[in-house]
C-alpha positions in Angstrom: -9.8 -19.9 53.0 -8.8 -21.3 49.6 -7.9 -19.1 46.9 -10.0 -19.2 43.8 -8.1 -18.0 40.3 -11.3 -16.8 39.6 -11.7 -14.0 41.9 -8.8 -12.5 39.8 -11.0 -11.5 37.1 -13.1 -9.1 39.6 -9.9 -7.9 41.2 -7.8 -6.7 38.0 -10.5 -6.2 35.5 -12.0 -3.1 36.6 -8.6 -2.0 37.8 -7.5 -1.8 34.4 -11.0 -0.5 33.1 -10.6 2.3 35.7 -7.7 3.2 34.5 -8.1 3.5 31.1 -11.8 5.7 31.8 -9.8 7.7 34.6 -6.9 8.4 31.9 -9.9 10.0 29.4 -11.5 11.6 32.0 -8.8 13.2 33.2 -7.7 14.2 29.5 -10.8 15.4 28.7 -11.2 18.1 31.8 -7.1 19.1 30.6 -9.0 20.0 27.3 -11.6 21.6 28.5 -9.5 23.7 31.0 -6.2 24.1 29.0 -6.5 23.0 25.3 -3.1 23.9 24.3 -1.4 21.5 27.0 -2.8 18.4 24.9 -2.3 17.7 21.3 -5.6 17.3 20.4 -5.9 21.1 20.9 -2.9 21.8 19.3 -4.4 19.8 16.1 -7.5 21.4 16.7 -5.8 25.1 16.7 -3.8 24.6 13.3 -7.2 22.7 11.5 -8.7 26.7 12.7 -5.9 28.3 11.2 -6.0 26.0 8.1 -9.6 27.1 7.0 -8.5 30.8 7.7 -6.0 30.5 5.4 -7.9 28.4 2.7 -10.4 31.6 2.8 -8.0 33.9 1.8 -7.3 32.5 -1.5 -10.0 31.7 -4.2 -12.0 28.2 -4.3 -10.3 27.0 -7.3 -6.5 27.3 -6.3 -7.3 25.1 -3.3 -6.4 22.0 -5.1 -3.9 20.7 -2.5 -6.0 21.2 0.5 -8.0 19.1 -1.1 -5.8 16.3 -1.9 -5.0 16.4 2.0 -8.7 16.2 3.0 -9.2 13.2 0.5 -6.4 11.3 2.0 -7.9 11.8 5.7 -11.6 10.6 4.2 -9.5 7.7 2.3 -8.1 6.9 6.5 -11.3 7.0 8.2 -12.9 4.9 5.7 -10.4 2.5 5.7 -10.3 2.5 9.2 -14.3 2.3 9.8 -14.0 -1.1 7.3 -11.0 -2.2 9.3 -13.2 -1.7 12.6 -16.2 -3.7 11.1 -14.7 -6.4 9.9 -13.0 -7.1 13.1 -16.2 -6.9 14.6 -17.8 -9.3 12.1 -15.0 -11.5 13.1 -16.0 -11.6 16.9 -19.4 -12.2 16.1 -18.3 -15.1 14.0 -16.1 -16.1 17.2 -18.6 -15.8 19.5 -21.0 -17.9 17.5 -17.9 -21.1 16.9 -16.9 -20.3 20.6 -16.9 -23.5 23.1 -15.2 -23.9 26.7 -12.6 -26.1 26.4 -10.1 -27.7 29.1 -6.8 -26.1 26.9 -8.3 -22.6 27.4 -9.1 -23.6 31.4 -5.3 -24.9 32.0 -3.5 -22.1 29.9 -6.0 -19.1 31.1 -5.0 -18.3 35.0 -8.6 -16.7 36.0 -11.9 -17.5 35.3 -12.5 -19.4 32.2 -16.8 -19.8 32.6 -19.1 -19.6 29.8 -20.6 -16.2 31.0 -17.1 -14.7 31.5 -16.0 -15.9 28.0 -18.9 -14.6 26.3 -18.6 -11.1 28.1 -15.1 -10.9 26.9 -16.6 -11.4 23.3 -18.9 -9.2 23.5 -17.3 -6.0 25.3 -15.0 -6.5 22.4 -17.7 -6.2 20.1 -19.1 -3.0 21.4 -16.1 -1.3 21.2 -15.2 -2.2 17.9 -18.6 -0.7 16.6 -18.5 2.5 19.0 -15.2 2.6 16.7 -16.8 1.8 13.2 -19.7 4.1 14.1 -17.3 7.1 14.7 -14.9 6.8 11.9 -18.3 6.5 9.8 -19.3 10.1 11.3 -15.4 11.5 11.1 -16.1 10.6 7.2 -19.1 12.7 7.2 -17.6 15.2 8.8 -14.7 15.2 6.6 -16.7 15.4 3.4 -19.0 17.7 4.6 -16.3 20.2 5.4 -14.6 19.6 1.6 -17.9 20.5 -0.1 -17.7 23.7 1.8 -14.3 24.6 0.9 -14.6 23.6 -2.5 -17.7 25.9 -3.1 -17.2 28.3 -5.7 -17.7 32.0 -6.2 -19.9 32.0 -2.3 -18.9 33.7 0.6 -18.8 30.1 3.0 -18.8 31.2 6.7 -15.6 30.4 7.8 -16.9 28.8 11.6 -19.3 26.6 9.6 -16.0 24.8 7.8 -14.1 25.1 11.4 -16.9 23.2 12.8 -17.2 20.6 10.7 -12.9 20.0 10.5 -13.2 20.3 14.3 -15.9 17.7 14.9 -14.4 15.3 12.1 -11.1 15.1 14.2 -13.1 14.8 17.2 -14.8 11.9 15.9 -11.7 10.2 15.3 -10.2 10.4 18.3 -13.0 8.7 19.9 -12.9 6.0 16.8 -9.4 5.4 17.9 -9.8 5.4 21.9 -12.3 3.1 21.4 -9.9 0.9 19.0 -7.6 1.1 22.2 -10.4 0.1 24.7 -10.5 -2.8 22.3 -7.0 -3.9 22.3 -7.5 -4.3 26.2 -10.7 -6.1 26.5 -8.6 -8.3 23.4 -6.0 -9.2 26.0 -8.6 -10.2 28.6 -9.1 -13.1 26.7 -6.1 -14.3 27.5 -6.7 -13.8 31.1 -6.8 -10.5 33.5 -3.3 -9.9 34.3 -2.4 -9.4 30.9 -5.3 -7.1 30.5 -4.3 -4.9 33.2 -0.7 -5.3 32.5 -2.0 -3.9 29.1 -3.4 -0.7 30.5 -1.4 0.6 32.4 1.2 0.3 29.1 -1.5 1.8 27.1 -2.3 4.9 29.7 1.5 5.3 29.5 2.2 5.7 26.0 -1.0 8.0 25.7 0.0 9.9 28.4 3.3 10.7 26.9 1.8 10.9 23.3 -1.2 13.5 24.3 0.6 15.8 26.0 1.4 18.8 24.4 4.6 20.4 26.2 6.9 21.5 23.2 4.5 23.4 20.8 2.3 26.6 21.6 -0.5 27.3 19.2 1.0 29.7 16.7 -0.7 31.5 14.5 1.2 31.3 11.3 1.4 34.3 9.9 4.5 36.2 11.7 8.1 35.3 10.6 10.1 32.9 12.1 12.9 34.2 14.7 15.5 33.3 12.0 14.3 34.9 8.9 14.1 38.4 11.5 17.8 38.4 12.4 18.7 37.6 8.6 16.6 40.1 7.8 18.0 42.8 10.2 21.7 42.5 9.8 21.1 42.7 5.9 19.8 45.7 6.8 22.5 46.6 8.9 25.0 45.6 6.7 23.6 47.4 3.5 23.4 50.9 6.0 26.9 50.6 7.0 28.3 50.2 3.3 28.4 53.4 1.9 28.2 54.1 -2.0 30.1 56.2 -3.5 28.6 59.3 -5.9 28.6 58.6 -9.0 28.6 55.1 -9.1 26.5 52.7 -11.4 24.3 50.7 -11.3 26.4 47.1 -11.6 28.4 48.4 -8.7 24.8 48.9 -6.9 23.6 45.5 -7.8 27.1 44.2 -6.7 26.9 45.6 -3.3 23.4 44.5 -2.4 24.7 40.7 -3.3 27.7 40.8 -1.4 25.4 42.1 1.7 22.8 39.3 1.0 25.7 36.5 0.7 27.2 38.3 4.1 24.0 38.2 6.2 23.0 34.1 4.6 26.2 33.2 5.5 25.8 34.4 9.4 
């Protein structure tokens, strides 16, 4: 029996389309299960810990926050244009597109009209599933900053939580589905660089969600460091005994010496 370059397409395409699903799938049930093993529950934990410590402090000194929430609204919009204009380029492609005999002899696979234009258009797709989100992440995003900004109102603290948390969510999916797009994008130039392309792509996310150097602190307790400093300045200061009668330059002279003693260590 002959071998046909076009049964390629059906063998490696949903090879690397499993992949990348399977990947996310199995991402999503580490979330679910253990949140702090992936980054995206590391991220989510310090956005949490962020809004607690926002609500401590009074609306109006929270100036910087909000110069870091503007920045990520700034990103997602930039990113939802990005995202639509790529897509407005594919429809454009799809529209100008022909079969030609170049794209048949460079192309090992199958190179038919149908096959062409469902290459254009599962590009398509995920490039919107990616505009819409980013366009929600914004949302989210501003939503949360009119919530912090609020002045002189008690703001529950879960409803700014929630709206951080599904704002980051929202992006993540924006950008999965930019990478679902960069592999349909080498299928155009035939299947075995789009499965050669997953499996690169489920290697670098694997390595770049996993979360195994960070636990999910909470902030608020001094670090290891600034603990010994502090006790063998204390140690030191006990141990050096004053004499009566001293004053109070010979005072201010030992506690210096003690502080140099214990920064130096």
């Amino acid at each position: 029996m002959k071998w046909k370059k076009e049964k390629l397409d059906v063998i490696l395409v949903p090879i690397g389309i499993l992949m990348m699903f399977g990947y996310h799938l199995w991402l999503l049930f580490k979330y679910l299960r253990n949140s702090k093993s992936t980054v995206i529950g590391f991220e989510n934990h310090c956005q949490r810990v962020w809004v607690c410590k926002l609500m401590q402090i009074d609306a109006m000194n929270r100036g910087p926050a909000f110069t870091v929430m503007n920045s990520t609204i700034v990103a997602a919009n930039f990113m939802a244009s990005t995202s639509l204009t790529l897509s407005s380029l594919m429809g454009t492609w799809i529209a100008s597109s022909s079969n030609s005999e170049t794209i048949s002899i460079i192309i090992y696979g199958d190179t038919g009209s149908s096959i062409i234009a469902l290459k254009y258009i599962s590009i398509l797709l995920f490039f919107l599933l990616a505009f819409a989100c980013f366009i929600q992440s914004s949302r989210c995003y501003v939503q949360a900053n009119l919530l912090l900004s609020m002045p002189k109102a008690q703001v529950p603290e879960d409803l700014a939580v929630d709206a951080l948390i599904n704002g980051r969510n929202f992006w993540q999916v924006g950008l999965r589905a930019v990478y679902f797009a960069i592999t349909m994008l080498m299928w155009i130039f035939g299947p075995i660089p789009m499965v050669v392309s997953s499996a690169s792509m489920v290697a670098v996310l694997y390595v770049l969600d996993s979360n195994t150097k960070y636990l999910l602190p909470d902030f608020s307790k001094p670090s290891v460091n600034e603990d010994k400093k502090r006790k063998r300045f204390d140690e030191r200061f006990e141990q050096r005994e004053m004499p009566v009668g001293s004053s109070e330059l010979q005072v201010n002279a030992a506690i210096n010496t003690a502080l140099l003693s214990a920064a130096a260590i």
